[in-house]
ZASETOR-892542 format. One record per residue (C-alpha): residue in one letter; residue number from 1; x, y, z. Coordinates in nm, 3 decimals. Layout:
[node "A", NUM, [X, Y, Z]]
...
This chain:
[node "X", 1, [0.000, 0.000, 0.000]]
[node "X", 2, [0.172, 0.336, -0.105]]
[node "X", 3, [0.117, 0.616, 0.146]]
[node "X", 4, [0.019, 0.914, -0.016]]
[node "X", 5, [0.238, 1.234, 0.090]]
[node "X", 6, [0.043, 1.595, 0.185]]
[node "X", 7, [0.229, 1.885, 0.230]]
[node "X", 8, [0.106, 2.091, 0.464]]
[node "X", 9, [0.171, 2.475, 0.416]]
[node "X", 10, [0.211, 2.735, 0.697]]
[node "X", 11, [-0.139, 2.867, 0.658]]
[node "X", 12, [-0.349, 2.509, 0.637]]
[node "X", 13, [-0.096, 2.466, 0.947]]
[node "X", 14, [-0.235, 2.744, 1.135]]
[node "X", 15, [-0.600, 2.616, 1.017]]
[node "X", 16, [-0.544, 2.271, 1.156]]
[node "X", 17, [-0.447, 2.424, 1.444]]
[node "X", 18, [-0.726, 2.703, 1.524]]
[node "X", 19, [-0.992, 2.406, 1.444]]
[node "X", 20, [-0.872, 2.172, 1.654]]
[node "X", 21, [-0.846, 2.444, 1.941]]
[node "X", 22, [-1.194, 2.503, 1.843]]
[node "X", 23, [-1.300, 2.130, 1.793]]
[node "X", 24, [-1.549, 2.211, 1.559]]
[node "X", 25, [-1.498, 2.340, 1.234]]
[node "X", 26, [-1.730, 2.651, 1.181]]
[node "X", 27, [-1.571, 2.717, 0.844]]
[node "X", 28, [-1.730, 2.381, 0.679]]
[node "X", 29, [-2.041, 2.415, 0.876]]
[node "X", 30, [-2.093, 2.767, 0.700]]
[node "X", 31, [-2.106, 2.930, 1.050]]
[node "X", 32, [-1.918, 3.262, 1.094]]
[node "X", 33, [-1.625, 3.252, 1.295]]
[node "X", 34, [-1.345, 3.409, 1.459]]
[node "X", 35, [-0.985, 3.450, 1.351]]
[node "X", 36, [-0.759, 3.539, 1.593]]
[node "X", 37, [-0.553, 3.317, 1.749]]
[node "X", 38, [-0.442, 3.212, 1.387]]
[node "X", 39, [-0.214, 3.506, 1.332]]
[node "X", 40, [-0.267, 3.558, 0.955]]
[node "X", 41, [-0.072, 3.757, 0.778]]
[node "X", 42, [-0.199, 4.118, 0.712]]
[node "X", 43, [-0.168, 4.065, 0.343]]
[node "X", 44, [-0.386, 3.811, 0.346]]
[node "X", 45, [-0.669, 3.980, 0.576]]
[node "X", 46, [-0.715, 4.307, 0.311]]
[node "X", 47, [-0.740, 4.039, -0.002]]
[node "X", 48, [-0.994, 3.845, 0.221]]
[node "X", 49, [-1.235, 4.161, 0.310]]
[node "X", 50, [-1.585, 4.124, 0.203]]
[node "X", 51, [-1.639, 4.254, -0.149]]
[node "X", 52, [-1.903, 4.434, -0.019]]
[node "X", 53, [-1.827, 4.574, 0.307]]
[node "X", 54, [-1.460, 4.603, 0.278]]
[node "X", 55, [-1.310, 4.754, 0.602]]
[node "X", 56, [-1.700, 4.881, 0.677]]
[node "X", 57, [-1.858, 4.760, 0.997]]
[node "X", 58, [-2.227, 4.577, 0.886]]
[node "X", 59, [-2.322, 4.572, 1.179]]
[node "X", 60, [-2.257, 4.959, 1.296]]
[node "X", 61, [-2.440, 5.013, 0.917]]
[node "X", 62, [-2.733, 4.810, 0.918]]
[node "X", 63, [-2.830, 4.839, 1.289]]
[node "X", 64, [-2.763, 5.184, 1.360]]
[node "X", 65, [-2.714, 5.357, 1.025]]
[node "X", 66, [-2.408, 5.519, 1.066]]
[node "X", 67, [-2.105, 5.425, 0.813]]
[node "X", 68, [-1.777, 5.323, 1.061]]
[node "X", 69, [-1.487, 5.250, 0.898]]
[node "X", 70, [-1.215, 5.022, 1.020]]
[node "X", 71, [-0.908, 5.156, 0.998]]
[node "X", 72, [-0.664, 4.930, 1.200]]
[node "X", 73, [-0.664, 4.543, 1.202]]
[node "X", 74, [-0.493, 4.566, 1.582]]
[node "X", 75, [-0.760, 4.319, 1.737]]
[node "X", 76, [-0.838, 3.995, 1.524]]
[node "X", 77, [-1.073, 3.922, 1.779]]
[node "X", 78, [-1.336, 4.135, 1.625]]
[node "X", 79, [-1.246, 4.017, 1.219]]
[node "X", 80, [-1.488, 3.698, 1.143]]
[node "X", 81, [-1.482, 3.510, 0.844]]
[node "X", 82, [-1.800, 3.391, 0.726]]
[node "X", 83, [-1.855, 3.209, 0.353]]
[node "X", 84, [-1.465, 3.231, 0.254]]
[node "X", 85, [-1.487, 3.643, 0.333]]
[node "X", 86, [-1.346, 3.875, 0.641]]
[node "X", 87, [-1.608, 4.103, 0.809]]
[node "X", 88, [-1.431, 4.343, 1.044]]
[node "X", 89, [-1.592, 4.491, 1.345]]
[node "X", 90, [-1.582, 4.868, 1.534]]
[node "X", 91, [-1.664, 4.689, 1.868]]
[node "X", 92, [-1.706, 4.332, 2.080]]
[node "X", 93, [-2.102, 4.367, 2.053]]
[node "X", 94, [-2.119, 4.401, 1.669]]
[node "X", 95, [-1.873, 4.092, 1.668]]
[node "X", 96, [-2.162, 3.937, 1.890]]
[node "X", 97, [-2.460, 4.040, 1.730]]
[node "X", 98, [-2.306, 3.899, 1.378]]
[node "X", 99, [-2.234, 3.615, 1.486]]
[node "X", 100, [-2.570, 3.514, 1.635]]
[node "X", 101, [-2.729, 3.665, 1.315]]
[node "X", 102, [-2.488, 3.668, 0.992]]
[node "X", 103, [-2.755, 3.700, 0.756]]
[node "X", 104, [-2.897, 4.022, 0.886]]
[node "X", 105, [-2.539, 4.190, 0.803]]
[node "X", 106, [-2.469, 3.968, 0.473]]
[node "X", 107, [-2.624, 4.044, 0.132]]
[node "X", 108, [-2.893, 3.958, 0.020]]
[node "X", 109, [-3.085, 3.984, 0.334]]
[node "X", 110, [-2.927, 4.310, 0.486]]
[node "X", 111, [-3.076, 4.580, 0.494]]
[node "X", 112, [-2.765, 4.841, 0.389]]
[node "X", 113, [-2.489, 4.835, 0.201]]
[node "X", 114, [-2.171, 5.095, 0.133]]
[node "X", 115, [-2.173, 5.289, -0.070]]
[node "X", 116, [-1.902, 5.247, -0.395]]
[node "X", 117, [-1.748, 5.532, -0.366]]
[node "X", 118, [-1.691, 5.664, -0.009]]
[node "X", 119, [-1.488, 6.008, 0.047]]
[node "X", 120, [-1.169, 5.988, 0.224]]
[node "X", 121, [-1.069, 6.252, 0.435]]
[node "X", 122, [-0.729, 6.452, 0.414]]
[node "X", 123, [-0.505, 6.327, 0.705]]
[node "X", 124, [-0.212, 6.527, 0.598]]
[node "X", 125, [-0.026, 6.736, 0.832]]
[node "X", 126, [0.071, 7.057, 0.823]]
[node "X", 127, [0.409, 6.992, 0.689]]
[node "X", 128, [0.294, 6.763, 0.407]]
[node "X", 129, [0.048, 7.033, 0.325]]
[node "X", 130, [0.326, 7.321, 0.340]]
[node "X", 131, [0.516, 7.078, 0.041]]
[node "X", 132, [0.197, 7.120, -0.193]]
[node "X", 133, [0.196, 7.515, -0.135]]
[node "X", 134, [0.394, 7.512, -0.449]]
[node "X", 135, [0.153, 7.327, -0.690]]
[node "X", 136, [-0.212, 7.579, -0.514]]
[node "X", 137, [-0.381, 7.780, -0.778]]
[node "X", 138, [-0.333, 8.079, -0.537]]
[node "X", 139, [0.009, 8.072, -0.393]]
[node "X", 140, [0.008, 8.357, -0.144]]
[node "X", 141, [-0.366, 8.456, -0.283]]
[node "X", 142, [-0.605, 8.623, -0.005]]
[node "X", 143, [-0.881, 8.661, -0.217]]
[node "X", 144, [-1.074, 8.839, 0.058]]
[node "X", 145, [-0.797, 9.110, 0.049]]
[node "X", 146, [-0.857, 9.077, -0.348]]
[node "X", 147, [-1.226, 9.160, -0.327]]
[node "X", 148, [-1.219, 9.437, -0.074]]
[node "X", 149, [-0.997, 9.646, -0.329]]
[node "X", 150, [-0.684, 9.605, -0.086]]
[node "X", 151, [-0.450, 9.377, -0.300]]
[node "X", 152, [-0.112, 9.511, -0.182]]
């Protein structure tokens, strides 16, 4: 009888692991789950996001109407995976409430979605901004000097 060889990369590794820890695996059962304790790498988290939520909390969106946005993956405790895709969390009680409900927060049953195209705001200091002084339509322009008559 041959014995049949599988090679078992570093991230199935971590997978065997974090389900046996867990004994059952939620992942097969199509129950949302939980990754920390798996230490994935970061790289891997952003290409996992939900194509829909992205780094939006559903929960935050469709409970309380109000868009929250994710910013730092510091605490895997409140990313879950659910159907092969991340949903990150602003707080422990959205991580609870999805995972007692995932289809509330999930398409095609929730309620809200993102929207495509969401505004970022500027979060450049001053001394970034002082670099594009250079390339402003009015470089050392008041225009309310201008339209009072007193342009020096």
């Amino acid at each position: 009888m041959l014995a049949s060889r599988v090679s078992i990369t570093p991230v199935s590794s971590r997978m065997y692991f974090w389900m046996k820890r867990n004994k059952v695996c939620h992942a097969i059962a199509g129950l949302p789950c939980r990754i920390d304790g798996i230490s994935p790498l970061a790289s891997l988290i952003r290409g996992k996001l939900s194509e829909t939520f992205g780094n939006f909390d559903s929960v935050q969106l469709n409970d309380h109407e109000e868009l929250v946005q994710v910013k730092e993956l510091n605490d895997l405790s409140r990313v879950v995976e659910y159907h092969g895709e991340l949903f990150v969390f602003s707080s422990e009680r959205n991580v609870q409430a999805f995972l007692s409900h995932p289809g509330a927060y999930t398409l095609p049953t929730c309620k809200r979605v993102p929207p495509k195209d969401v505004p970022m705001s500027c979060t450049l200091n001053e001394a970034q901004m002082m670099l594009l002084k250079d390339s402003w339509g009015f470089v050392d322009f008041d225009p309310v000097v201008y339209f009072q008559g007193n342009l020096k």
